[in-house]
C-alpha positions as CSV (number, residue, x, y, z in Angstrom):
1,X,0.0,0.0,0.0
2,X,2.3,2.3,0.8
3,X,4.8,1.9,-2.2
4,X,1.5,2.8,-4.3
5,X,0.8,5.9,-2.3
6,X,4.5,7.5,-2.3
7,X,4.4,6.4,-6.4
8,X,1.2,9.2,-7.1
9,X,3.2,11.5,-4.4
10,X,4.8,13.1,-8.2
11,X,1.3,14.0,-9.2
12,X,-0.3,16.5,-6.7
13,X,1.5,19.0,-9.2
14,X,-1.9,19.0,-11.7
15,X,-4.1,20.3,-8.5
16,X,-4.9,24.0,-8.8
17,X,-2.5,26.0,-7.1
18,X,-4.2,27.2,-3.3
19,X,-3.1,28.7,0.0
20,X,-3.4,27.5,3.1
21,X,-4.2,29.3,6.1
22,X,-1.7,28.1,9.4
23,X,-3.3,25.0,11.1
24,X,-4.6,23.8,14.2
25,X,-6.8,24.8,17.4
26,X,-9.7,26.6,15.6
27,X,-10.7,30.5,16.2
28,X,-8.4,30.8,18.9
29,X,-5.4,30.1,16.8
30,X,-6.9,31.9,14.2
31,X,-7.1,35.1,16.2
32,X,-3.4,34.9,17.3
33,X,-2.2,34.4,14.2
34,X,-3.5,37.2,12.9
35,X,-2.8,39.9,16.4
36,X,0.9,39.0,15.3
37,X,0.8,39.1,11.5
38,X,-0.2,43.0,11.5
39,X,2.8,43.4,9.0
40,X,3.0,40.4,6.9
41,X,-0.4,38.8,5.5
42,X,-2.7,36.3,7.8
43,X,-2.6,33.4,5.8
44,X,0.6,31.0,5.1
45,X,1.0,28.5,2.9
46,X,0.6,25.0,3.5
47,X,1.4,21.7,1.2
48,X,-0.8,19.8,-0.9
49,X,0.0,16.0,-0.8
50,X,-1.2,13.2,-2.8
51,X,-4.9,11.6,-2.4
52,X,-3.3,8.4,-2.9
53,X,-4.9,5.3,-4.8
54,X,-7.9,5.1,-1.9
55,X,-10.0,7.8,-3.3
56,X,-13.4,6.6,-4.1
57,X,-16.1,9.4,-5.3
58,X,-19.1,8.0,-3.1
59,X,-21.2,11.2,-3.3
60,X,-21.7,10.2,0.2
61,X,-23.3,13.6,2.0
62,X,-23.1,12.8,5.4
63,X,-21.5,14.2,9.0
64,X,-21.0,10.8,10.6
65,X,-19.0,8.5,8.4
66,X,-18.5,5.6,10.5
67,X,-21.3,3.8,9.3
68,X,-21.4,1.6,5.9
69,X,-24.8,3.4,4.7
70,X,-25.8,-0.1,3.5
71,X,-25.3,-2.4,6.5
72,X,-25.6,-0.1,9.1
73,X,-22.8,-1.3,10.5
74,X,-20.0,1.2,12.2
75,X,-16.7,1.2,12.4
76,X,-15.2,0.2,16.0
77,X,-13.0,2.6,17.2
78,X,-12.2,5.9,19.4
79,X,-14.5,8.3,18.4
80,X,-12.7,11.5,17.1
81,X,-14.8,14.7,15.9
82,X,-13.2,16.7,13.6
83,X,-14.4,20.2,12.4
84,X,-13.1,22.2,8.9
85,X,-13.0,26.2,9.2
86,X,-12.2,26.9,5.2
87,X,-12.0,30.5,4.4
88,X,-11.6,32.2,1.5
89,X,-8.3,34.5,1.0
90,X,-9.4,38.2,0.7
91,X,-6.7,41.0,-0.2
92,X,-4.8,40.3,3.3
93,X,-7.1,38.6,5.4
94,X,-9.4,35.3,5.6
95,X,-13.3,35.4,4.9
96,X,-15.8,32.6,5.5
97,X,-16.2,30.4,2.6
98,X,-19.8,28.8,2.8
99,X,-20.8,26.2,0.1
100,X,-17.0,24.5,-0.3
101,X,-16.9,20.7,-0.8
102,X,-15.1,19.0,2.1
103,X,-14.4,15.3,1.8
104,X,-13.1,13.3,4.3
105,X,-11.8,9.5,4.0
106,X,-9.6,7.5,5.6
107,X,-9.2,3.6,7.0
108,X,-10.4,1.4,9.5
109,X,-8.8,0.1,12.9
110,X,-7.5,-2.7,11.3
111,X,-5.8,-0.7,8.6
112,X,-8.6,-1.2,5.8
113,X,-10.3,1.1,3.4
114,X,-13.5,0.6,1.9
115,X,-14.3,0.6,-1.5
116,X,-11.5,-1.2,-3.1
117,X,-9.4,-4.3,-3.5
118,X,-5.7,-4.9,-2.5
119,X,-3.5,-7.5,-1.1
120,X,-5.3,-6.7,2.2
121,X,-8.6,-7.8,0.7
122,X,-11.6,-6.7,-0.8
123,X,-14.1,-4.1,0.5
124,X,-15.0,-3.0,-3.0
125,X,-18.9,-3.2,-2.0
126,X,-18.3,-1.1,1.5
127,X,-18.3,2.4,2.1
128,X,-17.3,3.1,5.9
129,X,-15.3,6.1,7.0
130,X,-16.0,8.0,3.5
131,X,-17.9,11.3,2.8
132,X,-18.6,14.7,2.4
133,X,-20.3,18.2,3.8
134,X,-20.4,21.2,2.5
135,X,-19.1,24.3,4.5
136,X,-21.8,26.5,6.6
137,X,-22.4,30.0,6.8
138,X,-19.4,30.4,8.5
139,X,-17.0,28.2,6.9
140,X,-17.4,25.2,9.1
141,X,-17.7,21.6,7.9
142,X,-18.4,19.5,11.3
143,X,-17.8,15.1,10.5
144,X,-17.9,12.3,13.5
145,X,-15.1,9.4,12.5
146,X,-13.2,7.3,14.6
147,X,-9.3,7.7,15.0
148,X,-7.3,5.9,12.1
149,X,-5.8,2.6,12.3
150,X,-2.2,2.4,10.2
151,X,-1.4,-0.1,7.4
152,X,2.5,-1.2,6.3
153,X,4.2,1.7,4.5
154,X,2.2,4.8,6.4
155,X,2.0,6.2,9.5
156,X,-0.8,7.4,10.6
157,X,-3.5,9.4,8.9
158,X,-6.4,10.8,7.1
159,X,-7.5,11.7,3.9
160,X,-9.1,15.0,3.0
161,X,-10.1,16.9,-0.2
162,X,-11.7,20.6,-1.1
163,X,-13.3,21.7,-3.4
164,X,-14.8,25.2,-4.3
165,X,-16.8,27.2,-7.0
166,X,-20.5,26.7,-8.6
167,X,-21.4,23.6,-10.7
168,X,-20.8,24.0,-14.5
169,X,-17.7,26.8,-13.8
170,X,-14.0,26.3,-13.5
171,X,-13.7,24.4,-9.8
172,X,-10.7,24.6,-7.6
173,X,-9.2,21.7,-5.7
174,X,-7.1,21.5,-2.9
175,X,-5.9,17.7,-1.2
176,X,-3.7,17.2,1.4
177,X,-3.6,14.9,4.8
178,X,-3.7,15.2,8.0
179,X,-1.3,13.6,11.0
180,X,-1.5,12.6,14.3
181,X,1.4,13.2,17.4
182,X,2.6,9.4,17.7
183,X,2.2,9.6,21.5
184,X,-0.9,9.7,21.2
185,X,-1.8,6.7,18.8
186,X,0.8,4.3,20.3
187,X,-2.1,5.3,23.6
188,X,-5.0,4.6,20.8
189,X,-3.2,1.8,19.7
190,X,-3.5,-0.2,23.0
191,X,-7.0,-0.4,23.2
192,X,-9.2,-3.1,22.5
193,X,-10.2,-2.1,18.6
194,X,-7.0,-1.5,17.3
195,X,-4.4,-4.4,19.6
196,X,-3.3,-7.6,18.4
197,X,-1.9,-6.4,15.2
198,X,2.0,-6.0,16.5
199,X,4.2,-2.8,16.7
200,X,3.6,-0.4,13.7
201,X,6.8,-0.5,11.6
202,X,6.3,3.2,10.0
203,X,5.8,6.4,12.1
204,X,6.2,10.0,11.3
205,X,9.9,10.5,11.6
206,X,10.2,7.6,8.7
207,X,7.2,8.4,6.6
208,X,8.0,9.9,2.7
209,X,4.7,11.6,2.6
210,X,5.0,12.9,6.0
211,X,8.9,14.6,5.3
212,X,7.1,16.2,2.6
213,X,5.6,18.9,4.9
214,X,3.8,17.2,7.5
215,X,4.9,19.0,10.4
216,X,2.6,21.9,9.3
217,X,-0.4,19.3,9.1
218,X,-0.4,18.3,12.4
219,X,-4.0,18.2,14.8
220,X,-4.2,19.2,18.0
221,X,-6.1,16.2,19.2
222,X,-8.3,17.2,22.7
223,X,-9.8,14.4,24.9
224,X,-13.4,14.8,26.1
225,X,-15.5,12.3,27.9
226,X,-13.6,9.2,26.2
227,X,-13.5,11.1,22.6
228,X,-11.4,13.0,20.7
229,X,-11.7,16.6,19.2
230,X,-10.1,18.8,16.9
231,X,-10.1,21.4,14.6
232,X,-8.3,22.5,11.0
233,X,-8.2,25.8,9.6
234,X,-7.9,26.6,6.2
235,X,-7.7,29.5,3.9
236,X,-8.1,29.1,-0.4
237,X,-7.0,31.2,-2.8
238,X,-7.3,30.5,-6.7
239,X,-4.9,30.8,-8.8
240,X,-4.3,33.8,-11.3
């Protein structure tokens, strides 16, 4: 799996060209940013990464993408709530984008994707932990997942893809991932839904994708009442 992922690493090139605004710990970390960037604009740039060969176009509008909307069924796993604040880059500041595309996919606890077929076997009929919202009022794009497992050749993380402007006119597309401290899953890691599968050979330190710039795609992962939070910012700006 992994050898497949870093070999489509080469092609994030053909995405439009975006901006990213700086990441992690919602408003809060919004505001600060921009009380110390008075002289510089708010918004930074941030890298685009590959999707990888898992992307699977379910048209799947949902919040909660646990569930396999065919069986039922959810995914085991620590719950993790993850929220999307995507802006639009204004001249030098961020406004609200409302009506962005935000798609979110990732695998199970055991390391499995749905919707395809590889030497770890075949979910090509399943849809778990895949879909989509689009942004609010104010931006915000709000799913319920379950923290990642990991599968040989990654460390650990998820999936996501934006993508902005009305049906029928030129779209813009941003894909990246997002990464997780390894403190914290080696803790995930020993309970019940994700043990029995051995140490992890691949964290961040030795990941390809990761050295590529994913320090600055970090969450800041909060624990609440036996789930996680956390929150990404980010900022778009087209291309001229």
């Amino acid at each position: 799996m992994g050898k497949a992922e870093t070999a489509k690493a080469g092609k994030t090139g053909r995405r439009t060209a975006l901006s990213l605004l700086a990441l992690a710990g919602g408003a809060a970390a919004l505001r600060a940013i921009g009380a110390r960037a008075q002289n510089r604009p708010a918004c930074t740039v941030r890298p685009e990464q590959t999707e990888g060969p898992y992307f699977v176009d379910t048209q799947l509008a949902r919040s909660d993408i646990r569930s396999d909307p065919d069986t039922g069924s959810a995914e085991p796993g620590v719950p993790l709530r993850l929220a999307f604040r995507v802006s639009r880059i204004d001249g030098g500041g961020c406004a609200a984008l409302p009506g962005a595309h935000v798609e979110l996919w990732q695998c199970n606890a055991r390391g499995l994707y749905s919707g395809v077929r590889d030497s770890q076997g075949d979910t090509s009929d399943r849809k778990f932990l895949r879909g989509y919202q689009l942004t609010d009022a104010s931006g915000m794009a709000r799913f319920v997942t379950i923290y990642p497992g990991w599968y040989p050749g990654r460390t650990v993380h998820l999936h996501f893809m934006i993508r902005s402007g009305e049906a029928g006119s030129r779209r813009e597309e941003f894909t990246s991932q997002l990464y997780f401290d390894d403190a914290l899953s080696d803790r995930i890691f020993e309970q019940a839904q994700y043990a029995g599968r051995g140490p992890r050979p691949v964290r961040n330190a030795r990941d390809g994708i990761y050295r590529r710039g994913g320090s600055q795609l970090m969450l800041a992962v909060a624990e609440r009442d036996g789930s996680l939070e956390a929150s990404f910012d980010i900022g778009l700006e087209a291309s001229r």
